[in-house]
ZADO-1210 file (C-alpha; in nm, 4 decimals, padded with zeros to 6 digits):
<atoms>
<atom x="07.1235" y="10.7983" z="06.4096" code="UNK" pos="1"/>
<atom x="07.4761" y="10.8215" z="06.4898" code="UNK" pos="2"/>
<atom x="07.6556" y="10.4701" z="06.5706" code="UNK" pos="3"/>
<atom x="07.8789" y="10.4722" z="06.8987" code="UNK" pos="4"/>
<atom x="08.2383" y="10.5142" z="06.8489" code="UNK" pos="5"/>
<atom x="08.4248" y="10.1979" z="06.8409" code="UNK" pos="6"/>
<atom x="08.7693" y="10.3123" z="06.9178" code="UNK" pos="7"/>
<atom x="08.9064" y="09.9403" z="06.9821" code="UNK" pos="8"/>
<atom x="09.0065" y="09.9449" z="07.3725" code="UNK" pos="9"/>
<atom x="09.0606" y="09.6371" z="07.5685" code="UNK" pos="10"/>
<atom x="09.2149" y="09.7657" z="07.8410" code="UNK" pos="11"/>
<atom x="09.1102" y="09.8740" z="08.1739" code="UNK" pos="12"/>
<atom x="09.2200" y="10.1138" z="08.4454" code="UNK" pos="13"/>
<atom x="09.3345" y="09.9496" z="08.7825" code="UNK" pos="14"/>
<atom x="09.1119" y="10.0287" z="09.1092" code="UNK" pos="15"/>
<atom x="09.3111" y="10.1707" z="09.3542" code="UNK" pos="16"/>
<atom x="09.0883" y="10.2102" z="09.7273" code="UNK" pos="17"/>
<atom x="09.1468" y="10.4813" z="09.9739" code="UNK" pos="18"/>
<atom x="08.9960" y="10.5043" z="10.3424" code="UNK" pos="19"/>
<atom x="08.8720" y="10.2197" z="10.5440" code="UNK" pos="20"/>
<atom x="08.5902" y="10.2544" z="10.7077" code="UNK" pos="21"/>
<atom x="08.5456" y="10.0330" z="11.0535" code="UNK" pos="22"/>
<atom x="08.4218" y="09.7224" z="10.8746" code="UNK" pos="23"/>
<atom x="08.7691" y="09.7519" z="10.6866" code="UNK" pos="24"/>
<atom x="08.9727" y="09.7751" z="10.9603" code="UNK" pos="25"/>
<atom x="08.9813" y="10.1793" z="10.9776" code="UNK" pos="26"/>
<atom x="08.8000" y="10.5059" z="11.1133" code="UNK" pos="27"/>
<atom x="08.6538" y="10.6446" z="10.8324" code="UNK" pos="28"/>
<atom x="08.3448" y="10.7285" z="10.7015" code="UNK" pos="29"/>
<atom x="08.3454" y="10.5692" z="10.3741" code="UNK" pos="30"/>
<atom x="08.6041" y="10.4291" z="10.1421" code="UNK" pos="31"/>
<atom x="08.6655" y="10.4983" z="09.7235" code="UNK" pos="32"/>
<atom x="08.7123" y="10.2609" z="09.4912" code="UNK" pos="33"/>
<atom x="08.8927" y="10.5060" z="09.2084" code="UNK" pos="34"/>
<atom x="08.9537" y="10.3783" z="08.8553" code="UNK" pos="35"/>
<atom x="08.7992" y="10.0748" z="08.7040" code="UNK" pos="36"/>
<atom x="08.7184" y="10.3129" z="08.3276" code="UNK" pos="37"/>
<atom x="08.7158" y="10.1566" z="07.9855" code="UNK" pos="38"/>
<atom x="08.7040" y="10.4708" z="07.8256" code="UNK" pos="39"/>
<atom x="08.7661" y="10.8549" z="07.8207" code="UNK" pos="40"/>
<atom x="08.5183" y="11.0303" z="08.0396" code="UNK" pos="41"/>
<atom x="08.1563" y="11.1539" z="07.9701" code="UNK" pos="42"/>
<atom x="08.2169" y="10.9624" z="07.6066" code="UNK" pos="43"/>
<atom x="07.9814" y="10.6993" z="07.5905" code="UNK" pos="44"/>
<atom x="07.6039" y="10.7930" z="07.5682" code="UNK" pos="45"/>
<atom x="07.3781" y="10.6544" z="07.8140" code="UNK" pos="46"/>
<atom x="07.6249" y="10.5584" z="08.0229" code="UNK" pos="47"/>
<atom x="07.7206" y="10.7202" z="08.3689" code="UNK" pos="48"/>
<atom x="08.0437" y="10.8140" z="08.4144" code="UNK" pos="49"/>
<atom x="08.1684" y="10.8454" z="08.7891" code="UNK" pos="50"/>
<atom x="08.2839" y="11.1963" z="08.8648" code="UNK" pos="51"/>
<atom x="08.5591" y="11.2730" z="09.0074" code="UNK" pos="52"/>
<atom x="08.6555" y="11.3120" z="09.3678" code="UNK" pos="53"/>
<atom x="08.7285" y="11.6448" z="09.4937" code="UNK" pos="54"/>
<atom x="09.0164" y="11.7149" z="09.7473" code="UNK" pos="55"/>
<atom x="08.9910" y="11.9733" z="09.9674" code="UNK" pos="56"/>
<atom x="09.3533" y="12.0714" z="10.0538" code="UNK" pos="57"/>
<atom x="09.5140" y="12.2275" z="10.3494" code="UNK" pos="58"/>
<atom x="09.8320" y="12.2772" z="10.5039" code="UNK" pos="59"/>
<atom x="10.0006" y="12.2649" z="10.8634" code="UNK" pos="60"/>
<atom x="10.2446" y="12.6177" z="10.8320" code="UNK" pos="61"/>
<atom x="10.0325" y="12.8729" z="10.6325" code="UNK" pos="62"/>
<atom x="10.3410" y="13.0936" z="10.5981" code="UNK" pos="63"/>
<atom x="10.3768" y="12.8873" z="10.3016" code="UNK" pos="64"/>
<atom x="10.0515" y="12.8853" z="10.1684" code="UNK" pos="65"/>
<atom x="09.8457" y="13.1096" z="09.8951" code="UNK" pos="66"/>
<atom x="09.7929" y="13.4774" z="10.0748" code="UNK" pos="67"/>
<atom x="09.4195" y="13.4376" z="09.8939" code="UNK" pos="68"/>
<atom x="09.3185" y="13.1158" z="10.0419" code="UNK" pos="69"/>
<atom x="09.4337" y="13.2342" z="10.3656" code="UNK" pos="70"/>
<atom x="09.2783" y="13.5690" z="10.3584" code="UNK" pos="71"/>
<atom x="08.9449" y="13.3837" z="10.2647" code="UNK" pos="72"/>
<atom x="09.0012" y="13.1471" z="10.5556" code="UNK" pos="73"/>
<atom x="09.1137" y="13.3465" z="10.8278" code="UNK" pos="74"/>
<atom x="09.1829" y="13.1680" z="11.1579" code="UNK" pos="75"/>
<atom x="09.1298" y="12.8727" z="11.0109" code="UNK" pos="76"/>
<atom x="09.4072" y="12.8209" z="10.8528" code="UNK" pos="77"/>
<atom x="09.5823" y="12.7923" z="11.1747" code="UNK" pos="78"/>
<atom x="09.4008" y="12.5023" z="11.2910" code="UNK" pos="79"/>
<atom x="09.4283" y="12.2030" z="11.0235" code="UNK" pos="80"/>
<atom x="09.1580" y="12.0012" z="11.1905" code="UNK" pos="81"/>
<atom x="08.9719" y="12.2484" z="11.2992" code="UNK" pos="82"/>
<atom x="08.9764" y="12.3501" z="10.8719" code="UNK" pos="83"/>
<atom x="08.9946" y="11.9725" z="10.7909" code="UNK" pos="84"/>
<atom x="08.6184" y="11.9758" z="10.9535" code="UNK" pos="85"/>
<atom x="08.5116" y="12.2559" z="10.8051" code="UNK" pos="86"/>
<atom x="08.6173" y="12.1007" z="10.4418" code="UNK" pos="87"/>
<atom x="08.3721" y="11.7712" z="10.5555" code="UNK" pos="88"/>
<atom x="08.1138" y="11.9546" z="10.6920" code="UNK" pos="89"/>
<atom x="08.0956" y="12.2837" z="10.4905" code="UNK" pos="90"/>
<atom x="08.2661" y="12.2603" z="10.1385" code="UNK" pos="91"/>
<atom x="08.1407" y="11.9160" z="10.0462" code="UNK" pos="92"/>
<atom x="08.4883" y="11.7980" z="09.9922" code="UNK" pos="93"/>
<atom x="08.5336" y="11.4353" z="09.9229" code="UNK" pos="94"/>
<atom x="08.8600" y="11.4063" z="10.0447" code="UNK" pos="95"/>
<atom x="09.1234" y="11.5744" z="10.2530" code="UNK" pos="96"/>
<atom x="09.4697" y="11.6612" z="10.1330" code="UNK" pos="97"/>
<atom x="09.7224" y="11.7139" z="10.4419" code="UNK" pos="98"/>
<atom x="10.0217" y="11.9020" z="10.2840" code="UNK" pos="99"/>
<atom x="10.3137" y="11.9364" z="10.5763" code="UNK" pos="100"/>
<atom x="10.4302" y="12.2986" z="10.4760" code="UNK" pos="101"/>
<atom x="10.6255" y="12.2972" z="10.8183" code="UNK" pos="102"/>
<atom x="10.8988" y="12.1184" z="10.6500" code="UNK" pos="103"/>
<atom x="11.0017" y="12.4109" z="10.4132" code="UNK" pos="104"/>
<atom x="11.1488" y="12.5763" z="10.7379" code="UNK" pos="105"/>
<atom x="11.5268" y="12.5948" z="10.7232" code="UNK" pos="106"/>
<atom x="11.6882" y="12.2576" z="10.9292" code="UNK" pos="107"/>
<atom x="11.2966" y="12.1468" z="10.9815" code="UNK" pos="108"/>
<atom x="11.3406" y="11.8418" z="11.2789" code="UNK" pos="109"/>
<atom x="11.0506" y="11.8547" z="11.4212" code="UNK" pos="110"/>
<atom x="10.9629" y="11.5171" z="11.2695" code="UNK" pos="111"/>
<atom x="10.7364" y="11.3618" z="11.5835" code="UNK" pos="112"/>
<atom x="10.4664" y="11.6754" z="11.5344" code="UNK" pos="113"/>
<atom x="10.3835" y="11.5472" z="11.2066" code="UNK" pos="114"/>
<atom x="10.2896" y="11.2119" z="11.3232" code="UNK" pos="115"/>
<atom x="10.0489" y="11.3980" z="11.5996" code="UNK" pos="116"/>
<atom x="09.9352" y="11.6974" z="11.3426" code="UNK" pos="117"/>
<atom x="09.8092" y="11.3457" z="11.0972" code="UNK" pos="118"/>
<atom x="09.6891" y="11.1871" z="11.4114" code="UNK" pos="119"/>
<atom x="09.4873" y="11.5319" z="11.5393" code="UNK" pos="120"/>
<atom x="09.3178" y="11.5717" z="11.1120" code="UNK" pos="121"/>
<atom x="09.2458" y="11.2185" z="11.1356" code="UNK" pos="122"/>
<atom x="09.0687" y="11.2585" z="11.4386" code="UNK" pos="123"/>
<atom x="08.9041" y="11.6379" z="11.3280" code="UNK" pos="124"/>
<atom x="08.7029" y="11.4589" z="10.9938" code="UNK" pos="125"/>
<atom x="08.5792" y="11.1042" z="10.9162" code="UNK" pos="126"/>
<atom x="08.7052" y="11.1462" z="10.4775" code="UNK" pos="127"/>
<atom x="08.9916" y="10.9826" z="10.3521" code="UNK" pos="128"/>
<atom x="09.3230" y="11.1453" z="10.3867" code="UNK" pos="129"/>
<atom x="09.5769" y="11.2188" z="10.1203" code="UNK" pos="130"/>
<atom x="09.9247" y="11.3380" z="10.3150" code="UNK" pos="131"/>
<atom x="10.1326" y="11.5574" z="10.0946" code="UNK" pos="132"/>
<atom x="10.4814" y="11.5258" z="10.2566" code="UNK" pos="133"/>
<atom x="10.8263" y="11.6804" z="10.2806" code="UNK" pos="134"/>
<atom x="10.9754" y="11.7146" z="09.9412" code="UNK" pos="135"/>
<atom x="11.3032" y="11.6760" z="10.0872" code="UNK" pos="136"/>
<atom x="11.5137" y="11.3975" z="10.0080" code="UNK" pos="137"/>
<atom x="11.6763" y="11.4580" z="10.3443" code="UNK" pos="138"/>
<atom x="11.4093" y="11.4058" z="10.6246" code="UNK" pos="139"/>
<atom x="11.1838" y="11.2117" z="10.3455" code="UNK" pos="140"/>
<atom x="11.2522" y="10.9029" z="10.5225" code="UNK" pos="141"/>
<atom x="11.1597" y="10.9936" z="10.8704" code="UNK" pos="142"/>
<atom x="10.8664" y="11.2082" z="10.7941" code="UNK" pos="143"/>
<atom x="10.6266" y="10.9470" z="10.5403" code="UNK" pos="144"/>
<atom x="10.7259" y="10.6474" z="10.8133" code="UNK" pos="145"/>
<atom x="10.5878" y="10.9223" z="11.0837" code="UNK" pos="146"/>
<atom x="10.3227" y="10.9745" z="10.8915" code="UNK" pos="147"/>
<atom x="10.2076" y="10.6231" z="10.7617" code="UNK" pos="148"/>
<atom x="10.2414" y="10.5137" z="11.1103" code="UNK" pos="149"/>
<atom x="09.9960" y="10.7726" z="11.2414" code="UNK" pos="150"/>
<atom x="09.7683" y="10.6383" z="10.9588" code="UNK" pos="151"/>
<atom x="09.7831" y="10.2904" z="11.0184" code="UNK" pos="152"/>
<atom x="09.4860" y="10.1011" z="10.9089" code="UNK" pos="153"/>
<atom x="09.3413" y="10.4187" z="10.7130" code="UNK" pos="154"/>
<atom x="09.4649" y="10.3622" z="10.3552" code="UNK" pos="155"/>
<atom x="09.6333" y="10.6912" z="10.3081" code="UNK" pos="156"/>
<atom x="09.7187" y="10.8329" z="09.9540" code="UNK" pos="157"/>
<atom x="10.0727" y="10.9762" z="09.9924" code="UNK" pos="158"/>
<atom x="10.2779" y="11.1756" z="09.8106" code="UNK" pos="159"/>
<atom x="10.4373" y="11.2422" z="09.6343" code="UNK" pos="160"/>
<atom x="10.6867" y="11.0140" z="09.4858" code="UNK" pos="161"/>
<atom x="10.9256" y="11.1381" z="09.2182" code="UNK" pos="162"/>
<atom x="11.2139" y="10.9353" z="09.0065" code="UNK" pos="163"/>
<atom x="11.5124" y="11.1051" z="09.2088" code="UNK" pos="164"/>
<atom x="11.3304" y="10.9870" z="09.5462" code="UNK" pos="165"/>
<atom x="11.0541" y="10.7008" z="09.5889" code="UNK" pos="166"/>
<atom x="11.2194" y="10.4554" z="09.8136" code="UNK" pos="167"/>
<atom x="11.1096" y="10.6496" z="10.1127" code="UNK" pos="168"/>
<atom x="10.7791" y="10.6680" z="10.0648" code="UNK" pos="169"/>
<atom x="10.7198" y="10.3246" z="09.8749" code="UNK" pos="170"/>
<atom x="10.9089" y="10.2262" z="10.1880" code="UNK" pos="171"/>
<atom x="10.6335" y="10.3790" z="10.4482" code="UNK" pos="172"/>
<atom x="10.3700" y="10.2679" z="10.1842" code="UNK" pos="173"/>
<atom x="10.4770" y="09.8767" z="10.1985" code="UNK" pos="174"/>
<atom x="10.4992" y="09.9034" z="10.5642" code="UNK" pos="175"/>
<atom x="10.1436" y="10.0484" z="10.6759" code="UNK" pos="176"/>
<atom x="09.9442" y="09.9348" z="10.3335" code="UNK" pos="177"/>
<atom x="09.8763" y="10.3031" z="10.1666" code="UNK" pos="178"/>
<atom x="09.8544" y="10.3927" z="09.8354" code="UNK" pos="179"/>
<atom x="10.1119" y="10.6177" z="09.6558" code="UNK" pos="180"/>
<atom x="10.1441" y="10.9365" z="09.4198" code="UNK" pos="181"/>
<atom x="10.3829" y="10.8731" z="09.1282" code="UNK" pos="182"/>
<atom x="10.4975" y="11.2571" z="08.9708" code="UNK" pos="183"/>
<atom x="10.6433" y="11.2744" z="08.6594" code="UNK" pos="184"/>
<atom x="10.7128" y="11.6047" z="08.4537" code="UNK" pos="185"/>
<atom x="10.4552" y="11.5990" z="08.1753" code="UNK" pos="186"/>
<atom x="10.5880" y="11.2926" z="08.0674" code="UNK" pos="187"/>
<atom x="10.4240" y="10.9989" z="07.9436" code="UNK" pos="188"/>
<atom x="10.7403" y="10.7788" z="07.9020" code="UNK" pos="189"/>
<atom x="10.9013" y="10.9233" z="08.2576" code="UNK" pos="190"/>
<atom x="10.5744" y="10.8610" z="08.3908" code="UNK" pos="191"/>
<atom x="10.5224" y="10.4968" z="08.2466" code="UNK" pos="192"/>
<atom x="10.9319" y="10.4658" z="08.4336" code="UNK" pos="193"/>
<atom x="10.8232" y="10.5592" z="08.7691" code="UNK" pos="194"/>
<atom x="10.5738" y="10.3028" z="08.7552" code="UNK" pos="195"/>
<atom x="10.8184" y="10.0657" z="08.6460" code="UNK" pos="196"/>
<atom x="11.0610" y="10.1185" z="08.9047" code="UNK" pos="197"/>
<atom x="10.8142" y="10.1310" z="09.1907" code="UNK" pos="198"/>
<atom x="10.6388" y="09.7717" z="09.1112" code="UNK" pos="199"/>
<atom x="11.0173" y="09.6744" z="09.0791" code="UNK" pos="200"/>
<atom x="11.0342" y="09.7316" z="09.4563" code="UNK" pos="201"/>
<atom x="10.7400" y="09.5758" z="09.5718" code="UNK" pos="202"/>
<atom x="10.4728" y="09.8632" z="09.5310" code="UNK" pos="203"/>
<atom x="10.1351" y="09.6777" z="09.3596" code="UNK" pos="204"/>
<atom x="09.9753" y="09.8229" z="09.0540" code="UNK" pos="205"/>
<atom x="09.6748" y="09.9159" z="09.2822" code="UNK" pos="206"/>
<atom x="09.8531" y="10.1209" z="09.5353" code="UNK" pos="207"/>
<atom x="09.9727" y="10.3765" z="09.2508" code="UNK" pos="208"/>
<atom x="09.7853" y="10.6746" z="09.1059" code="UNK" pos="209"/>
<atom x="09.9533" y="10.8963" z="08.8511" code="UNK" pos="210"/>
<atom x="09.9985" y="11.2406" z="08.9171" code="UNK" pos="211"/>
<atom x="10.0990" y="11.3973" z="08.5463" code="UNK" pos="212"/>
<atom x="10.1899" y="11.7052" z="08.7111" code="UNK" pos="213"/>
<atom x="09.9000" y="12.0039" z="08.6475" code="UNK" pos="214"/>
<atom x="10.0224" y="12.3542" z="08.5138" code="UNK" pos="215"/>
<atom x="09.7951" y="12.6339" z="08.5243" code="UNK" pos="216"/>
<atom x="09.5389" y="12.6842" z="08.1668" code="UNK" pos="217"/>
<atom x="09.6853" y="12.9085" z="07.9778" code="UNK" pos="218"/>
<atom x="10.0421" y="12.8660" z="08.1879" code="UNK" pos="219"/>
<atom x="10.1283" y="12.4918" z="08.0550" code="UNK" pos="220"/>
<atom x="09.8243" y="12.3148" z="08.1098" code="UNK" pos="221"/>
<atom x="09.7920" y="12.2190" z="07.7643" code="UNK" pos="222"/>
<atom x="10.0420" y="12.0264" z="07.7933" code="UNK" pos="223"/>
<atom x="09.9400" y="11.8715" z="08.0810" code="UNK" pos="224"/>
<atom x="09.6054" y="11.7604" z="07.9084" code="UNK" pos="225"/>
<atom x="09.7871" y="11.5817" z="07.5970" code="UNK" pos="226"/>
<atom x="10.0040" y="11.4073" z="07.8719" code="UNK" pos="227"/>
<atom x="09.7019" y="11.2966" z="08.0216" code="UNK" pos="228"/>
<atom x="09.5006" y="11.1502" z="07.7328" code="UNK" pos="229"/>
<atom x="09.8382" y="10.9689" z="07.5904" code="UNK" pos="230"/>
<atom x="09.8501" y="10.8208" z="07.9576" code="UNK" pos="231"/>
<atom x="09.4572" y="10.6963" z="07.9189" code="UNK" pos="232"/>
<atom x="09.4897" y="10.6272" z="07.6144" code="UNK" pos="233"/>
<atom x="09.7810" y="10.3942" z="07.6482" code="UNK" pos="234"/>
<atom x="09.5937" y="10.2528" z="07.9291" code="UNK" pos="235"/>
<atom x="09.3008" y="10.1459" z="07.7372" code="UNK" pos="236"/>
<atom x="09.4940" y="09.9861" z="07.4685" code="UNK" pos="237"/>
<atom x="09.6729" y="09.7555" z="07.7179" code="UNK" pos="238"/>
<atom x="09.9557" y="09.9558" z="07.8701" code="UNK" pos="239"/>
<atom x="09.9831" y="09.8122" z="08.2493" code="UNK" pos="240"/>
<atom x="10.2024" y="10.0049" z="08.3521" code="UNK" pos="241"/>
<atom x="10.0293" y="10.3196" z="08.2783" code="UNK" pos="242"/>
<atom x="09.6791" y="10.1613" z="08.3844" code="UNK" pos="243"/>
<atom x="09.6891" y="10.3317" z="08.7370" code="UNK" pos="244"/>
<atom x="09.4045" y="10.6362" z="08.8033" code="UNK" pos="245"/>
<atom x="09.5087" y="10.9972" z="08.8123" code="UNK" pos="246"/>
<atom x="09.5608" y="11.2957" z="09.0882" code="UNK" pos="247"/>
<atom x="09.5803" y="11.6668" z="08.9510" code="UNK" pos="248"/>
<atom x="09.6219" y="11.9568" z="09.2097" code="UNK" pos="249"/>
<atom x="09.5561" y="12.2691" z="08.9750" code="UNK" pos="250"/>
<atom x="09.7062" y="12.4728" z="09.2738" code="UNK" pos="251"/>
<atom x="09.9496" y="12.6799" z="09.0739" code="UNK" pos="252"/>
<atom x="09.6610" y="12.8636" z="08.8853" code="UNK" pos="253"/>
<atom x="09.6605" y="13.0698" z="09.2202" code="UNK" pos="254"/>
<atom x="09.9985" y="13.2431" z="09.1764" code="UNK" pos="255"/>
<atom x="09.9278" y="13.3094" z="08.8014" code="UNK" pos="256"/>
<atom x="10.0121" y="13.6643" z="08.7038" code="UNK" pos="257"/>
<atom x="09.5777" y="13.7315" z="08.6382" code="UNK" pos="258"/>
<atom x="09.5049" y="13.6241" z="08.9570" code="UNK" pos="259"/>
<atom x="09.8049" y="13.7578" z="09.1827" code="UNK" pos="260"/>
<atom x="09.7865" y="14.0877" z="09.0619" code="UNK" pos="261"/>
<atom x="09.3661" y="14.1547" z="09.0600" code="UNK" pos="262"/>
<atom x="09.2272" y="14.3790" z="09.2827" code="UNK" pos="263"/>
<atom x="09.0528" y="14.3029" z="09.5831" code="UNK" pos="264"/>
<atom x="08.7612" y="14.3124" z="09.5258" code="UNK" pos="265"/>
<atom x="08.7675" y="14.0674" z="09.1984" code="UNK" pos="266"/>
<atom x="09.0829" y="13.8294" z="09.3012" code="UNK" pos="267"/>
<atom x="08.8731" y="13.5557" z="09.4722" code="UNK" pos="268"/>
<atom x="08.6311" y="13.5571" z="09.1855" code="UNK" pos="269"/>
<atom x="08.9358" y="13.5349" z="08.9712" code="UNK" pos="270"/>
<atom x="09.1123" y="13.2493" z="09.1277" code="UNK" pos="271"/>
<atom x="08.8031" y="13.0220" z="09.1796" code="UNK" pos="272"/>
<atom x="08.7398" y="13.0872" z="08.7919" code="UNK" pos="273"/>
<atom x="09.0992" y="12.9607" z="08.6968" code="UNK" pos="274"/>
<atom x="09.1188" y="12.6967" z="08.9416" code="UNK" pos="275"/>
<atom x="08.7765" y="12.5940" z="08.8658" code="UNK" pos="276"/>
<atom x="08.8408" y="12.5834" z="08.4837" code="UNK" pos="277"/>
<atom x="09.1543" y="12.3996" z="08.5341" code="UNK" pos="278"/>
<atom x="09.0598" y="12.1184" z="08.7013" code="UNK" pos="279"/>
<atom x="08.7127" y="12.0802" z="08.4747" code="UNK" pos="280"/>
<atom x="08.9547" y="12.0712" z="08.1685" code="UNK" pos="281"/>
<atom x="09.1677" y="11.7756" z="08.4172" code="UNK" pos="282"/>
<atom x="08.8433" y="11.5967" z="08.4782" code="UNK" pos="283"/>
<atom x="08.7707" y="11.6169" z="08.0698" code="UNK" pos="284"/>
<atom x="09.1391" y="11.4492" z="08.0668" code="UNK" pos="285"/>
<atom x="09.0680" y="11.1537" z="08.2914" code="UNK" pos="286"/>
<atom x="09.1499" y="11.2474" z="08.6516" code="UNK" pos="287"/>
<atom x="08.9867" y="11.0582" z="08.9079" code="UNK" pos="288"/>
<atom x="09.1074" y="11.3076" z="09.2108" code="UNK" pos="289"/>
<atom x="09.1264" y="11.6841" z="09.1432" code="UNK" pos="290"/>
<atom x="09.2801" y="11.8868" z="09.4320" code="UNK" pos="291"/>
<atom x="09.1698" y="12.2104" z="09.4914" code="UNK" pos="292"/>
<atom x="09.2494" y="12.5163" z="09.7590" code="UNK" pos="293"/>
<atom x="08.9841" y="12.7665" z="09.7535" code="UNK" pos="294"/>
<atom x="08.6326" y="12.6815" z="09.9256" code="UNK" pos="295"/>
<atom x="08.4118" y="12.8445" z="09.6966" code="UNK" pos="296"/>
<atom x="08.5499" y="12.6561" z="09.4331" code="UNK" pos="297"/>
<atom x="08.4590" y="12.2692" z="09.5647" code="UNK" pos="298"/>
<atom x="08.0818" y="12.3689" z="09.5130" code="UNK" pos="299"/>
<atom x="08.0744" y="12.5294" z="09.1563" code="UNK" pos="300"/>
<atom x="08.3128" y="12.2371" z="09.0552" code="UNK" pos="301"/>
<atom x="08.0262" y="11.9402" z="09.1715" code="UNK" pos="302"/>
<atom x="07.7662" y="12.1162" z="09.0590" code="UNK" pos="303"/>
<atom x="07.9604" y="12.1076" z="08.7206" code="UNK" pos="304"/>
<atom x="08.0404" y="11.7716" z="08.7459" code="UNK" pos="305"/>
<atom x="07.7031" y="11.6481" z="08.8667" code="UNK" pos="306"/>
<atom x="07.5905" y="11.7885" z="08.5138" code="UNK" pos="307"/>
<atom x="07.8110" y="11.5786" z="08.3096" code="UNK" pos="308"/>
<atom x="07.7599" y="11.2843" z="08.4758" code="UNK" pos="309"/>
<atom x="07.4048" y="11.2632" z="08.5189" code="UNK" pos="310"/>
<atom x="07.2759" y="11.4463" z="08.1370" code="UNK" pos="311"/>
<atom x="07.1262" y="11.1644" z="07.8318" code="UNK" pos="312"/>
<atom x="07.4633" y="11.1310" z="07.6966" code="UNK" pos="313"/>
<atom x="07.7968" y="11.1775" z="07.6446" code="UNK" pos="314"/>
<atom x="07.9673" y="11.5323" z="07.5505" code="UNK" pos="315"/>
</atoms>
């Protein structure tokens, strides 16, 4: 009989919740409680490991979105809650990822829509929300405290913060009690900074996940994965700072070369196999959210997941 690996952790990752339900003050459904692991995932035999959450995302401006999501959604994709509902009630997702593509417009002002566009997905689906904002240092101030606002109460993930520009959103975070992204270039040590400079302003260890930033496999994701384990694994040896769960949004393995240029009739095939391989290989790695943009591939991703989780032992 093999013996179990004793690798020597002591260390624990820190819980981070998202949602409220009524009883906690909120309108959702149900709540997470993400984090809490002692060790890599599916490691340890007998022992069930929680799978990850799955994040159904969607935008607000599909001008700026994949042409292959869109073209598999149709309509849809002009109504976010109308496609926010149909992520609840059709895909299975777990969670809903808001990502304001409005903003990319040239001299975007429009700030007060956002706050009702939050408000009307909020309304459209009873999962937690994760609100992908502006990316631009400019109107980041405005839009996150028009967007926390609108979430009051609901424990909303936002993103994303990045070392050039966290006050903002730490700022709308502090204010309306959400939890935050923290981005860092495939950096452990950058990443492990963020963290740093964020608790330095008042942001708790439990309101930050890690996002290690997620290139596409075969397109950088390698390196993504050995960013990820050296974050865990840090972690579980003590590291506090680095002891916060992690996001990946495997999104660019839609505009990969193999999937943008396959034929019709094979690219959706294509794209749910490299977006669905990506974030398997991400949950392997530790993440406790993975993001993904096609439908078709939230259901072959749980029913992956539901297999390593639930099988007599580890991998």
């Amino acid at each position: 009989m093999i013996p179990e690996p004793n690798f020597g952790w002591t260390g624990t990752v820190d819980e981070v919740v998202l949602g409220a339900t009524r009883s906690e003050g909120g309108t959702r459904s149900r709540s997470y409680r993400i984090g809490g692991g002692t060790t890599l995932p599916f490691l340890e035999k007998g022992r069930i490991t929680p799978a990850p959450l799955i994040a159904f995302e969607i935008c607000d401006d599909p001008r700026y979105w994949s042409p292959i999501v869109n073209d598999f959604c149709g309509d849809l994709v002009h109504d976010p809650a109308g496609w926010a509902k149909r992520a609840e009630t059709t895909y299975d997702a777990d969670l809903i990822r808001l990502c304001l593509t409005s903003t990319r417009q040239r001299n975007f002002s429009d700030i007060p829509s956002l706050g009702k566009i939050t408000e009307t997905v909020l309304s459209s689906t009873s999962l937690p929300l994760i609100i992908e904002g502006s990316n631009e240092p400019k109107i980041d101030s405005e839009v996150f405290q028009k967007c926390g606002e609108a979430g009051q109460g609901e424990r909303l993930l936002l993103g994303t913060a990045e070392a050039g520009r966290y006050r903002s959103i730490a700022a709308a975070a502090l204010a309306y009690n959400h939890a935050i992204i923290a981005q860092s270039p495939i950096d452990i040590n950058l990443a492990k900074q963020l963290n740093i400079l964020l608790k330095e302003i008042g942001v708790s260890r439990n309101h930050i996940v890690i996002d290690p930033y997620t290139g596409a496999l075969g397109y950088g994701f390698e390196y993504s994965y050995s960013a990820m384990e050296r974050i865990r694994f840090s972690a579980l040896k003590g590291d506090a700072d680095l002891a916060m769960p992690m996001i990946c949004a495997p999104s660019d393995t839609l505009t990969i070369k193999e999937v943008r240029e396959a034929d019709a009739v094979t690219r959706d095939a294509m794209a749910v196999e490299w977006e669905f391989t990506t974030s398997l290989a991400a949950a392997v790695a530790g993440a406790e959210i993975i993001c993904v943009r096609h439908p078709d591939t939230v259901k072959r991703l749980k029913s992956a997941l539901t297999g390593l989780t639930t099988r007599n032992g580890g991998l």
